[in-house]
C-alpha positions as semicolon CSV with decimal commas, in nm:
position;residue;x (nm);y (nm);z (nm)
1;X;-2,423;0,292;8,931
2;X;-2,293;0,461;9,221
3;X;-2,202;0,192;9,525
4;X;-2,321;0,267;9,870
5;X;-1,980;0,167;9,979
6;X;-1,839;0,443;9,751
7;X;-2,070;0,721;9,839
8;X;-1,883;1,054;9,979
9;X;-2,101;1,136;10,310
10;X;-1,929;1,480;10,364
11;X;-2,100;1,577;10,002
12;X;-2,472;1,537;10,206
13;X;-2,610;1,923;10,185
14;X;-2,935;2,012;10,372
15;X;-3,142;1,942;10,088
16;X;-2,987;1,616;10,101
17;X;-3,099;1,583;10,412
18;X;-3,461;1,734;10,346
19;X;-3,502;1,485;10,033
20;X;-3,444;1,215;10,230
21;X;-3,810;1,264;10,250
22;X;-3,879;1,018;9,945
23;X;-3,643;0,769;10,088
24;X;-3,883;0,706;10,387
25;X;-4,241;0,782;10,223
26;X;-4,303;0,432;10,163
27;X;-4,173;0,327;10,517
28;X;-4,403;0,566;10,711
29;X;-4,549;0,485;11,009
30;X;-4,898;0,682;11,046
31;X;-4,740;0,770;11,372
32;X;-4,704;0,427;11,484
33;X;-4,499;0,417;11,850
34;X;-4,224;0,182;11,767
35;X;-4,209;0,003;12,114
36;X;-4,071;-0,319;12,196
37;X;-4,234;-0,629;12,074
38;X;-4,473;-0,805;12,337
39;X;-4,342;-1,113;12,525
40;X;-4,469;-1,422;12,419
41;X;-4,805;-1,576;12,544
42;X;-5,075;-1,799;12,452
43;X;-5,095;-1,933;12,105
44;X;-4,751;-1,744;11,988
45;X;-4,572;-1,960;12,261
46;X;-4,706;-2,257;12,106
47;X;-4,587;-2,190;11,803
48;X;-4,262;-2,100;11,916
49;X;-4,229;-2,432;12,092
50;X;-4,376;-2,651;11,761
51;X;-4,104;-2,471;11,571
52;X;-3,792;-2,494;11,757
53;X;-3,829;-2,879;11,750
54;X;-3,805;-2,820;11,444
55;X;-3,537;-2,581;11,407
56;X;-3,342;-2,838;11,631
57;X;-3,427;-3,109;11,451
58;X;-3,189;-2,956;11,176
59;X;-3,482;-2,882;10,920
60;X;-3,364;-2,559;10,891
61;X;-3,077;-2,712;10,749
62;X;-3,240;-2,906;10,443
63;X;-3,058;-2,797;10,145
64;X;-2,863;-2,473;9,983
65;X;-2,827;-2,122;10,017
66;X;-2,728;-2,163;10,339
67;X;-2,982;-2,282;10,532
68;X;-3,293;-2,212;10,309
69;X;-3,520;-2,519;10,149
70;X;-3,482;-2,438;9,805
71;X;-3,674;-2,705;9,716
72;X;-4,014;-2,568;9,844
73;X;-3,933;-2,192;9,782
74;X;-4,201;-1,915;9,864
75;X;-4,299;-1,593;9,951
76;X;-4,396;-1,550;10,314
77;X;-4,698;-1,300;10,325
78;X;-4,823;-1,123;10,576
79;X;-5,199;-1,114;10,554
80;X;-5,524;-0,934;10,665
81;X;-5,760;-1,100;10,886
82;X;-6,128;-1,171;10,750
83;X;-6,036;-1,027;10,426
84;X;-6,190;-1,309;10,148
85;X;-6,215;-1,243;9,785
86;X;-6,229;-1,446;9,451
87;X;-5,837;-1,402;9,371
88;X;-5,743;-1,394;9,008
89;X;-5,363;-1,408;8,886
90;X;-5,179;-1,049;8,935
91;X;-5,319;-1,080;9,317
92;X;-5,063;-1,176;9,607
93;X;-5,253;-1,419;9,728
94;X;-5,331;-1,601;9,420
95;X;-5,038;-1,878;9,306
96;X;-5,110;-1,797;8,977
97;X;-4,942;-1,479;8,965
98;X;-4,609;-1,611;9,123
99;X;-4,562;-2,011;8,924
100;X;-4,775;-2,197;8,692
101;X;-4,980;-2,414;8,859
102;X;-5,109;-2,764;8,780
103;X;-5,512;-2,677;8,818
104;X;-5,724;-2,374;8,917
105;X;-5,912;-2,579;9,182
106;X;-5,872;-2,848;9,450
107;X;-5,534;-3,034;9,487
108;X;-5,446;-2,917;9,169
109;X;-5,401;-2,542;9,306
110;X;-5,026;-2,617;9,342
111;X;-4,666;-2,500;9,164
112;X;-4,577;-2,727;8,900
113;X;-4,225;-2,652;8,988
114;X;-4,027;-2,463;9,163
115;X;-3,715;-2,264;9,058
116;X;-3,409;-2,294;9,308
117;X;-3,354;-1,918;9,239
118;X;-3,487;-1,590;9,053
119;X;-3,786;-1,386;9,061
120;X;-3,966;-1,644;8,892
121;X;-4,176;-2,009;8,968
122;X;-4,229;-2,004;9,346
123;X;-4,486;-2,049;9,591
124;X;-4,661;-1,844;9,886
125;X;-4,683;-1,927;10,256
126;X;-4,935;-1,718;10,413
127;X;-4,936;-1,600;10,843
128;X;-5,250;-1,441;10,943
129;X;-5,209;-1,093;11,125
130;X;-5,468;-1,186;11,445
131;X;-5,734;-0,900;11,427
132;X;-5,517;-0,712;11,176
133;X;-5,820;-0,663;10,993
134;X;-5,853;-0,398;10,647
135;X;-5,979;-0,064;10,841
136;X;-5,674;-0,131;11,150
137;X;-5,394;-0,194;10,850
138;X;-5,514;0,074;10,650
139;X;-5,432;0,348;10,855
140;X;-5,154;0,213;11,062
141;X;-5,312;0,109;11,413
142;X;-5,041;0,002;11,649
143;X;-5,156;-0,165;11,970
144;X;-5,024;-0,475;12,215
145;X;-5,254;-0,701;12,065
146;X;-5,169;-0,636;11,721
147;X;-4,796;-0,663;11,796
148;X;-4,811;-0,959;11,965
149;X;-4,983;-1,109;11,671
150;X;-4,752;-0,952;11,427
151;X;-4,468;-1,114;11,608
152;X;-4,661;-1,442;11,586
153;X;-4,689;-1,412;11,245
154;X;-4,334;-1,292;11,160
155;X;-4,210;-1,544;11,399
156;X;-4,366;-1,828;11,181
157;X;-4,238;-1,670;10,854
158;X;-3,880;-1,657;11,003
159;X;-3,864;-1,998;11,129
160;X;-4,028;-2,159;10,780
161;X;-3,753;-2,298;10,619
162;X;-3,969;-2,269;10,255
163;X;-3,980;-1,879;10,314
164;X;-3,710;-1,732;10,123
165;X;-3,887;-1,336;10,180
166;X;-4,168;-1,147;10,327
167;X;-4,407;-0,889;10,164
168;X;-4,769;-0,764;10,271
169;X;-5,093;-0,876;10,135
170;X;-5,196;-0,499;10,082
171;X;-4,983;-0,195;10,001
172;X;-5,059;-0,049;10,374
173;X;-4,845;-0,322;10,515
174;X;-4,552;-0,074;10,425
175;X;-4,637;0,154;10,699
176;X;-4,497;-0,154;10,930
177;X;-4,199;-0,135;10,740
178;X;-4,037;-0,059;11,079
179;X;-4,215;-0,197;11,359
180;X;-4,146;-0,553;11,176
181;X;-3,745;-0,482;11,141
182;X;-3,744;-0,442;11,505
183;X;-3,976;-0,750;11,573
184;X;-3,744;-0,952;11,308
185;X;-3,430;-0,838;11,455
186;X;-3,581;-0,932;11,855
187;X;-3,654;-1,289;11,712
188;X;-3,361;-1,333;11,584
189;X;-3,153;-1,243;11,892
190;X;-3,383;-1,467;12,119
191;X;-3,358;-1,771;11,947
192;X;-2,971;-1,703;11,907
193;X;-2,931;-1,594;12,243
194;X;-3,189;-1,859;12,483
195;X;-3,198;-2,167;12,176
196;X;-2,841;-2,098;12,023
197;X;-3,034;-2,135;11,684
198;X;-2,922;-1,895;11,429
199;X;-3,167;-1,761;11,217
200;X;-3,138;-1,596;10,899
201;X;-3,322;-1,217;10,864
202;X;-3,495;-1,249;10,551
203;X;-3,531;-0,966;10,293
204;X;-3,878;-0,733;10,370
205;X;-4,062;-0,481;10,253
206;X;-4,435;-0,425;10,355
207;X;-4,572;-0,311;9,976
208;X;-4,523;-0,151;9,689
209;X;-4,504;0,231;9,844
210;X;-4,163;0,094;10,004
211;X;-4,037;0,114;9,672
212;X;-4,022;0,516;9,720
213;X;-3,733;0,454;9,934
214;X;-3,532;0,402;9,632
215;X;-3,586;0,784;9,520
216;X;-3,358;0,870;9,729
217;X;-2,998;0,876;9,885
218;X;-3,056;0,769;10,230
219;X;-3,256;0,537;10,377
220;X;-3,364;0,477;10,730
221;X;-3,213;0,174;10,888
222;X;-3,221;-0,022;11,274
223;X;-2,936;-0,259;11,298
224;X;-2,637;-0,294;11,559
225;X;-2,527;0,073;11,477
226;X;-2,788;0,200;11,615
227;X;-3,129;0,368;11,420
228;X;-3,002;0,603;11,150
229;X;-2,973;0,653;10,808
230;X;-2,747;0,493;10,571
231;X;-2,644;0,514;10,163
232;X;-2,763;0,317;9,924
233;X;-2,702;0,209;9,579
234;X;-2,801;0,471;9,321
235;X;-3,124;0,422;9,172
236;X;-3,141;0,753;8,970
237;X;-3,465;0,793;8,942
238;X;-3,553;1,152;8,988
239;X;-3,299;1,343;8,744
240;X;-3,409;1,696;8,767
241;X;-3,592;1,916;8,988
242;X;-3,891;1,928;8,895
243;X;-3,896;1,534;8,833
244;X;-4,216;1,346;9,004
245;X;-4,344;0,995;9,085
246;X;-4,713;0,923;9,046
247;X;-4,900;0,657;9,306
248;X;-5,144;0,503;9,204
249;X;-5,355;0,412;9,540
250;X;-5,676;0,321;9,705
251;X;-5,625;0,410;10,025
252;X;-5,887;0,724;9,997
253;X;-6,188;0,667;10,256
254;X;-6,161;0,754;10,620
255;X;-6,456;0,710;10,890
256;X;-6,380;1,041;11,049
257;X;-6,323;1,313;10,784
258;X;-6,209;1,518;11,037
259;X;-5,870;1,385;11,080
260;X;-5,806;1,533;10,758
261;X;-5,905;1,938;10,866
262;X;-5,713;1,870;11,223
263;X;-5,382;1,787;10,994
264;X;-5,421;2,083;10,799
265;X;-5,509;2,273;11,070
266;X;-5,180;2,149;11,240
267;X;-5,012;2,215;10,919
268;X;-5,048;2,599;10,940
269;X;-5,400;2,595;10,652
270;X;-5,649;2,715;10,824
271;X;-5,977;2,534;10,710
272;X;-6,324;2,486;10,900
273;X;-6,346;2,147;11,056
274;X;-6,650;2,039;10,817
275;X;-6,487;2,171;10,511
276;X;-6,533;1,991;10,232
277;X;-6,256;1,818;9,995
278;X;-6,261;2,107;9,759
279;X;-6,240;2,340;10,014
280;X;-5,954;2,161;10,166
281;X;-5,760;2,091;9,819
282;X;-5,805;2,518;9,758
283;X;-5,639;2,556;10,102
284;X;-5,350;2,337;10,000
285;X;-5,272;2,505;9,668
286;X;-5,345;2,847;9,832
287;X;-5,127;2,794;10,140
288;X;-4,845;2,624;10,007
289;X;-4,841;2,706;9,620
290;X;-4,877;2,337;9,478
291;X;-5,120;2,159;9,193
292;X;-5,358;1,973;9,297
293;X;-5,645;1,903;9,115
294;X;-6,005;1,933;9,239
295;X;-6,137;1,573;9,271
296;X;-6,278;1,434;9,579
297;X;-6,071;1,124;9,607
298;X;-5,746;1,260;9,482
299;X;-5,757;1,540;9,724
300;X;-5,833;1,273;10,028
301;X;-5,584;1,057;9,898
302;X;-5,332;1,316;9,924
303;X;-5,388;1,422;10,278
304;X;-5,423;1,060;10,376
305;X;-5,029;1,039;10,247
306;X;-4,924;1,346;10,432
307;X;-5,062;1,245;10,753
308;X;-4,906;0,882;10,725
309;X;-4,525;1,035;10,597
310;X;-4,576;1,315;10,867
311;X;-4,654;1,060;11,174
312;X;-4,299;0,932;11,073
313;X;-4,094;1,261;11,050
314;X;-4,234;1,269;11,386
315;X;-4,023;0,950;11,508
316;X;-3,706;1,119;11,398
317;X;-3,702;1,484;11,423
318;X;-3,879;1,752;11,628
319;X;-4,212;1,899;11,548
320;X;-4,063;2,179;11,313
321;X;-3,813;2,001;11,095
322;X;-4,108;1,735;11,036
323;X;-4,348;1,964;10,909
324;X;-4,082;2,112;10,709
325;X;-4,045;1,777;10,578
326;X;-4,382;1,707;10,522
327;X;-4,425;2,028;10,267
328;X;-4,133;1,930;10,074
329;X;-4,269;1,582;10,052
330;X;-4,586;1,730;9,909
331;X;-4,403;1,890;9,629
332;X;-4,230;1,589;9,508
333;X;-4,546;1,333;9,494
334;X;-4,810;1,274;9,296
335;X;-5,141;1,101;9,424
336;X;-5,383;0,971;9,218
337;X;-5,733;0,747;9,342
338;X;-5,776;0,422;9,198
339;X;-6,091;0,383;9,409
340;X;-6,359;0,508;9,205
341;X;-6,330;0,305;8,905
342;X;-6,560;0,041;8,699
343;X;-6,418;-0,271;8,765
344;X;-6,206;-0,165;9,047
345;X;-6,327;0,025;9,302
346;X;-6,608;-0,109;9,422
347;X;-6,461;-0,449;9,395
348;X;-6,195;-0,376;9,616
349;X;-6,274;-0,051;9,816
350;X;-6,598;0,006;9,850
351;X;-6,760;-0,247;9,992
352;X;-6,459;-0,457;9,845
353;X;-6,413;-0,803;9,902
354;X;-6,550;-0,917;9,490
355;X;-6,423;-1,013;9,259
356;X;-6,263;-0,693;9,072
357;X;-6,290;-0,729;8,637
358;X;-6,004;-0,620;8,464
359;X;-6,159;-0,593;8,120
360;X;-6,465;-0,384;8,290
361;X;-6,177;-0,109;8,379
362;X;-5,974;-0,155;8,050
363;X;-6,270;-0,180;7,812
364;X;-6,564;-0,009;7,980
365;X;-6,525;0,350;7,916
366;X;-6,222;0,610;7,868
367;X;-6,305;0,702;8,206
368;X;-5,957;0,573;8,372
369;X;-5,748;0,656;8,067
370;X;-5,867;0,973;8,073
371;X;-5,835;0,979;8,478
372;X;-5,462;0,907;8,471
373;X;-5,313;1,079;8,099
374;X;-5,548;1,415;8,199
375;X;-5,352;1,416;8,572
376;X;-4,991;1,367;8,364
377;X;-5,067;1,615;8,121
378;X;-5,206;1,878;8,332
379;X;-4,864;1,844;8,570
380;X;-4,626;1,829;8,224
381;X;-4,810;2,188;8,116
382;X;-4,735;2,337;8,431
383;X;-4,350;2,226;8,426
384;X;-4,366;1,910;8,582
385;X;-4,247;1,549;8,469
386;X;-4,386;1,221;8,558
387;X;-4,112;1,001;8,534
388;X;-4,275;0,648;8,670
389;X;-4,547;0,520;8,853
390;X;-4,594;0,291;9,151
391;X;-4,954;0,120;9,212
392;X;-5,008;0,075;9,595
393;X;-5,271;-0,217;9,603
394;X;-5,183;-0,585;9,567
395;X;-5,485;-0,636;9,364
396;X;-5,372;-0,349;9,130
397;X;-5,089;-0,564;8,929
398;X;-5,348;-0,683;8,613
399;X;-5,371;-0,336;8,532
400;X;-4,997;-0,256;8,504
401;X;-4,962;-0,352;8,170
402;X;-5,220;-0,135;8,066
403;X;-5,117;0,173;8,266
404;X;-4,775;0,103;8,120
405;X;-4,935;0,110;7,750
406;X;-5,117;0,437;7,797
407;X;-4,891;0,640;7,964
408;X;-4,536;0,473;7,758
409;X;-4,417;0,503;8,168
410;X;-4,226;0,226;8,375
411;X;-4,419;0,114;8,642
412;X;-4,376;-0,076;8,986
413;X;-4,635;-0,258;9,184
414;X;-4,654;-0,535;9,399
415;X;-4,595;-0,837;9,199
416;X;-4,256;-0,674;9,133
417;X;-4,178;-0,642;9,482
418;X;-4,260;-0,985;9,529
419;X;-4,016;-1,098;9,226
420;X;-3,710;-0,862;9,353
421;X;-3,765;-0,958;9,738
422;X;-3,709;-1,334;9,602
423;X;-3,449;-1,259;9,341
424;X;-3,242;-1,112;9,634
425;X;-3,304;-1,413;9,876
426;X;-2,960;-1,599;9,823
427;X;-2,732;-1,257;9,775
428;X;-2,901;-1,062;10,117
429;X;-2,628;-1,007;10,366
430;X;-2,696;-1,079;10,737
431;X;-2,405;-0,929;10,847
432;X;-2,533;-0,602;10,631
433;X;-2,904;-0,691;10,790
434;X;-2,768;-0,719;11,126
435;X;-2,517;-0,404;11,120
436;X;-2,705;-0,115;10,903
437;X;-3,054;-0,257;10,931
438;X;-3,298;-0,530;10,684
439;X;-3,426;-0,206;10,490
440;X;-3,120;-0,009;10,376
441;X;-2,912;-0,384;10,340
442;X;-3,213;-0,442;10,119
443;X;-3,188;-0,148;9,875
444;X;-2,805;-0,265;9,857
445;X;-2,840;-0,575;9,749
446;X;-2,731;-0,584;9,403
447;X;-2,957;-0,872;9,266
448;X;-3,256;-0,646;9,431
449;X;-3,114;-0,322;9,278
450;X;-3,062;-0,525;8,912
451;X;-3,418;-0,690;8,941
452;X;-3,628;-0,331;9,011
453;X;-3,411;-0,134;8,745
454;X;-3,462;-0,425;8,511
455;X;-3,846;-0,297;8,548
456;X;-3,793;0,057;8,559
457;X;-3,873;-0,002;8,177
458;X;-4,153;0,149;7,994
459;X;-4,135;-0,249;7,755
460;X;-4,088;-0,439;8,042
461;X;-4,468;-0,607;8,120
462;X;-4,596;-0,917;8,311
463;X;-4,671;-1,170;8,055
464;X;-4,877;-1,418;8,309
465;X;-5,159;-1,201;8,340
466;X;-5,329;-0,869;8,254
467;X;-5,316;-0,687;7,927
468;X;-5,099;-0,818;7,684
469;X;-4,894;-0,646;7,409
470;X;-5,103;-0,798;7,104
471;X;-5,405;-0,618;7,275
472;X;-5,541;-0,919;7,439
473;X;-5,608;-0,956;7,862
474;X;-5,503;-1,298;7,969
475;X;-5,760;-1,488;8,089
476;X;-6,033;-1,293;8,006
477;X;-6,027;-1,334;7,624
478;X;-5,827;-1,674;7,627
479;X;-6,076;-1,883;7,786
480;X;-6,351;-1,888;7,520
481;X;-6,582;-1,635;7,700
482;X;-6,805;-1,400;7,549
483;X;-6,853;-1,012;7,571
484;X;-7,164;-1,101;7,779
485;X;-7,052;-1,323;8,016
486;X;-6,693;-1,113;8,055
487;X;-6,942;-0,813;8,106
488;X;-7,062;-1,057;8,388
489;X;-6,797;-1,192;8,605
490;X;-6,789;-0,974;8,879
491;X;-7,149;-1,069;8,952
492;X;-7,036;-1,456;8,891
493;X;-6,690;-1,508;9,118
494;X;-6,518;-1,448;8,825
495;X;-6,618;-1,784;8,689
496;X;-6,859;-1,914;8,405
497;X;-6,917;-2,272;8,283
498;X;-6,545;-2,420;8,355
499;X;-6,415;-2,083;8,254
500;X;-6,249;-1,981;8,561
501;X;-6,077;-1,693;8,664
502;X;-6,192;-1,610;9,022
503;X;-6,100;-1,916;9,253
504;X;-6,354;-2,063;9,453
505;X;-6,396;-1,854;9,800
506;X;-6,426;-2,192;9,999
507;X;-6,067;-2,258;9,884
508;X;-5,924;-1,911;9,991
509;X;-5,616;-1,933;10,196
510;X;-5,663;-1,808;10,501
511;X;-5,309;-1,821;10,638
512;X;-5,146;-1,975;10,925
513;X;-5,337;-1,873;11,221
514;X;-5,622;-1,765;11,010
515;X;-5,927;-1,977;11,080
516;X;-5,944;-2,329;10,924
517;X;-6,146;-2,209;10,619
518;X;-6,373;-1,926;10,514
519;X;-6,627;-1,895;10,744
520;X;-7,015;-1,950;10,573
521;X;-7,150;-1,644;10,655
522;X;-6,837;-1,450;10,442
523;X;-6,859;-1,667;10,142
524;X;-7,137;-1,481;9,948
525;X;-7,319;-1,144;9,969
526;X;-7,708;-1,084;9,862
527;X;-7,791;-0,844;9,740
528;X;-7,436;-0,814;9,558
529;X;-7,301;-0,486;9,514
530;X;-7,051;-0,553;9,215
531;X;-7,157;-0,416;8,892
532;X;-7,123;-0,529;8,498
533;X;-6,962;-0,281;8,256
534;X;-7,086;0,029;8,107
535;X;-7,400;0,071;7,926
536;X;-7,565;-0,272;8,015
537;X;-7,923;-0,207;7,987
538;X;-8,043;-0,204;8,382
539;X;-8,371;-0,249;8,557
540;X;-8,492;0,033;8,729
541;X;-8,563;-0,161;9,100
542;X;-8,430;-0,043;9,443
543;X;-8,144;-0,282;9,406
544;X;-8,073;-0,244;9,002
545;X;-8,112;0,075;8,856
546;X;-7,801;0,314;8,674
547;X;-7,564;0,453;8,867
548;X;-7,384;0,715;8,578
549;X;-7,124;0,896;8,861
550;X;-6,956;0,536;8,802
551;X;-7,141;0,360;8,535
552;X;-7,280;0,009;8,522
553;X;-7,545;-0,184;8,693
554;X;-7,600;-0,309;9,000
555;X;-7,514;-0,763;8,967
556;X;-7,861;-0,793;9,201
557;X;-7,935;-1,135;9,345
558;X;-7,612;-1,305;9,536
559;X;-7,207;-1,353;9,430
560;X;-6,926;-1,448;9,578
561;X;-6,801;-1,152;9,835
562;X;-6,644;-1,183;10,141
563;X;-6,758;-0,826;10,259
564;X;-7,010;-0,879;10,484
565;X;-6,677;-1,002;10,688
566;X;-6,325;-0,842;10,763
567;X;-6,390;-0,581;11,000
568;X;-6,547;-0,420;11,349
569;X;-6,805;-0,146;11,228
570;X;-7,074;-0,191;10,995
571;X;-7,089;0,039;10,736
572;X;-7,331;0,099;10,513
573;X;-7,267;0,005;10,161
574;X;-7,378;0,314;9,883
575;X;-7,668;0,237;9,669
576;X;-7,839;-0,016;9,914
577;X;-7,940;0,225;10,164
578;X;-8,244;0,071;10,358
579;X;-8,198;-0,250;10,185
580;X;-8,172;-0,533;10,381
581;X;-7,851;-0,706;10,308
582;X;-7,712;-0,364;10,242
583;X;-7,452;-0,365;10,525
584;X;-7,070;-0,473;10,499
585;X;-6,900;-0,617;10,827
586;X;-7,207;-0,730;10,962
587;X;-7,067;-1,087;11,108
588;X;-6,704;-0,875;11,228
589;X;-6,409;-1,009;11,077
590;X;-6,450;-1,354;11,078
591;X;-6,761;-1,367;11,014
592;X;-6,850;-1,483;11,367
């Protein structure tokens, strides 16, 4: 393992440079601005003031690692605003997938213990984004309202004595991977500076896509020297050339298609402003020579990455050298859409908000297996090698183990940035943090480096949820259920008779300046839009009826959702057209 510390800088060629591309795909910005945080007013003073007497009060102070309660350790998450689902373990926001708790339900929802150290037993402390609802995180919206409640919420995180490291409840939260160094590094100066409190900068990365960082040499950093890049530790993942990572991701629907013509457009392909995506993925491999195959969603997917890893190349070089970024980027990634799957994708995309059935994916159809080996092969035919695979959504981590079986292919996702970001709690350096930046002191960190590399292993699977090596999905097959009712869940919550999987959505955690609890109106959705597996025999009625672009049936009747909350815009939901009840974000995000 090449040392940061040891790395020659004079050896940096212009390629270097160009590649550092991958290092800051993960950390882009959609074109965020990266302006100052706001000043503190209303409810984020408050909670300044409630926790500074505490700070002074010396709680900060309660035991080990210097300064951090090690006896109530957790991961501080950022979270989405009106964004309710049945969670089930291998989701962030369900304890399950980070300790083993003493019940499912109730008081019992609880760590039966917590470890003083490692990337294993510890709890969650969740801060609300204020308005940073699904469609505004998604694609990166940057305004003063949303930074002054991003500051709130990273404020809260900071001063919690409990929170050992901060991650993002969905894989978009990476595209703050800046904004919230800066906002860290502001807090920490203030209370240092107009307290004399000294707090620690805790280790953070917004998702899984930050993980793309470690592809690379050089990796972007804002600390005392200034903003620049800086080495870091070899992670030798791309070998060769004509190496490739492959993310997974669900970030493929935008309201206005046209963004995605204007970018290529911008880019130098000339395409009509209504084309289609097959028109627009022909453009692409006409214009700039690369594979791409001729689905819908891929193609989106795709473009949505480019726009979000261009609107950063923007921050730090002029308009030419970013678009000559942004091709080279293009080369060197893979995207593939998770969003269109049984089990998945309408659970979690489209409406979303359900909850999503593993064993519907795994066991349905070949459809997904055939989905991700067909993409691998095609790109190993023409030349190409997958080497690993990183899965962008925090609900995505009960499929790992499966994608890991089928495709014999180490994978990353966001349960594993969860366990690194803790395992590297006691060994981050502030001074590092404060010098080079919380990003590149991150990737340096050798507990952090020896925790992702020790998953960078094709054998190396969760074994607290998901699909299991004796073929078996935890959970789903270990809680005396039959075919049926597993065919079922998503229409049920994800429970059945005692059996549960789903938690109950009156007990979601909303977070720290989330609303007190779940708001009536976003507990349940009728008609519901989830669907059972494959080749259930379905009614033909308005609401019922086969669907065979994605298979299954419509549940019918009412289930736990949470979509008819969590954003601004109704939208209508596909396959209830006309229906009454048909409509997602009807009662805004809250559900008022």
């Amino acid at each position: 393992m090449a040392l940061a510390k040891n790395v020659d800088r004079t050896k940096y060629t212009s390629f270097d440079k160009m590649f550092t591309f991958i290092a800051t795909v993960g950390l882009a910005l959609a074109g965020l601005a990266l302006s100052e945080p706001a000043q503190c007013h209303g409810r984020a003073c408050q909670v300044e003031d409630d926790q500074a007497v505490m700070l002074q009060s010396g709680r900060l102070h309660d035991a080990g690692m210097d300064g951090w309660d090690v006896g109530q350790r957790a991961l501080g998450v950022l979270g989405l605003d009106g964004y309710y689902w049945p969670t089930q373990p291998g989701d962030i926001n369900d304890l399950r997938t980070w300790c083993t708790v003493q019940g499912v339900d109730g008081e019992d929802y609880r760590c039966k213990s917590v470890n003083q150290r490692g990337e294993d037993e510890f709890s969650l402390q969740i801060a609300t984004v204020v308005n940073g609802s699904w469609p505004k995180i998604q694609l990166g919206k940057w305004s003063s309202g949303l930074e002054e409640s991003f500051t709130q919420a990273v404020q809260y995180l900071l001063t919690e004595p409990s929170v050992h490291a901060i991650t993002g409840q969905a894989g978009w939260f990476t595209w703050y991977q800046y904004n919230v160094s800066k906002i860290m590094r502001k807090i920490v100066h203030k209370y240092k500076e107009e307290r004399g409190i000294t707090l620690k900068m805790k280790p953070w990365l917004g998702g899984s896509p930050a993980m793309l960082a470690a592809l690379g040499s050089l990796v972007k950093g804002i600390g005392n020297e200034g903003t620049k890049y800086h080495p870091i530790f070899d992670y030798d993942l791309l070998k060769k050339p004509n190496d490739r990572l492959l993310l997974i991701t669900s970030n493929t629907v935008l309201e206005d298609t046209t963004t995605l013509t204007q970018f290529m457009n911008a880019a130098g392909i000339p395409v009509r402003l209504d084309a289609s995506e097959t028109e627009m993925g022909a453009a692409i491999r006409d214009q700039w020579g690369l594979m791409l195959d001729d689905h819908a969603a891929n193609i989106e997917a795709f473009i949505i990455a480019l726009i979000q890893i261009h609107g950063l190349f923007k921050e730090i070089c002029d308009e030419a050298e970013a678009w000559k970024l942004t091709r080279v980027t293009a080369g060197k990634i893979i995207v593939l859409s998770w969003g269109d799957s049984l089990g998945y994708g309408l659970a979690v995309v489209g409406p979303g908000a359900m909850f999503h059935n593993v064993a519907n994916l795994i066991r349905s159809s070949s459809r997904m297996a055939t989905k991700v080996l067909s993409t691998i092969l095609n790109y190993t035919r023409a030349g190409q090698n997958v080497v690993g695979i990183i899965m962008e959504s925090t609900e995505m981590p009960a499929y790992s183990n499966w994608v890991r079986n089928i495709t014999e292919l180490p994978v990353w996702d966001s349960t594993v940035v969860g366990k690194c970001l803790m395992a590297a709690a006691p060994d981050f350096s502030q001074s590092e943090a404060e010098r080079i930046g919380i990003t590149p002191a991150l990737f340096n960190t050798k507990s952090f480096h020896s925790c992702a590399m020790g998953w960078w292993k094709t054998d190396r699977w969760h074994t607290d949820f998901g699909y299991q090596k004796n073929g078996s999905i935890l959970y789903y097959d270990t809680l005396g259920l039959t075919p049926t009712q597993i065919d079922h869940l998503a229409c049920m919550g994800g429970r059945h008779d005692g059996a549960s999987i789903g938690r109950l959505m009156t007990e979601f955690d909303t977070g720290k300046f989330g609303p007190p609890k779940v708001h009536a109106s976003c507990l349940t959705a009728s008609p519901c839009a989830a669907r059972s597996w494959q080749g259930t025999a379905c009614s033909s009625s308005q609401v019922g009826g086969q669907f065979p672009d994605d298979g299954g049936c419509m549940c019918g009747g009412s289930c736990a959702s949470g979509y008819y909350c969590g954003g601004d815009k109704p939208f209508n939901i596909s396959g209830f057209e006309g229906v009454s009840g048909g409509m997602g974000y009807v009662y805004g995000i809250r559900g008022s």
